[in-house]
N, C-alpha and C positions, 0 to 999 in steps of 0.2 A: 500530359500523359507520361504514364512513366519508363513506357518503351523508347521517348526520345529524350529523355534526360539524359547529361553525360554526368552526372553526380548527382549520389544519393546519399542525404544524410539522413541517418536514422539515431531519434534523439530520444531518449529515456529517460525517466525520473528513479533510478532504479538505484540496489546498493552494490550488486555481483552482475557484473553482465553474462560472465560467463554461468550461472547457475537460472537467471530468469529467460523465460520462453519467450516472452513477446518480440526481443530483438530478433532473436534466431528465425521463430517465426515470416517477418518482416523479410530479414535476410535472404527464405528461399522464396519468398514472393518476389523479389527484384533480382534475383539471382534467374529465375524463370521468365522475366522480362527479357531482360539481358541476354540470354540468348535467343530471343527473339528478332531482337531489332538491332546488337552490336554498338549500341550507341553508349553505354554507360563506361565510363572510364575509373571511376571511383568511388566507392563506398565507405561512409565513413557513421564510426558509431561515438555518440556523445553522450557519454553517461550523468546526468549533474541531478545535485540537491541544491542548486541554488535560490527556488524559491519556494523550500520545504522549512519556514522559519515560521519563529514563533513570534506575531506581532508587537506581542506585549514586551520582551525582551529589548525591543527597538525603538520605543515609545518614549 
């Protein structure tokens, strides 16, 4: 549950985090947790394209 997490990563495939909605989104969902329960100590956002490649490139 995510009321007793004490860390929350929130991970994205994105290229702006600060202009795309889904983290922010996310963010006041566990933010509304959070003070609920007291329990989360940490939120963290991981933006990556590391498996937005082109297979044939690799081959």
């Amino acid at each position: 549950k995510l009321a007793e997490c004490s860390i929350v990563w929130i991970i994205s495939a994105i290229n702006r985090g600060t202009t795309d909605e889904d983290p922010w989104e996310i963010l006041k969902h566990c933010v509304y947790y959070m003070t609920q329960a007291g329990e989360c100590k940490s939120i963290n956002f991981i933006f990556t394209k590391t498996d937005d490649i082109d297979p044939e490139e690799y081959i």
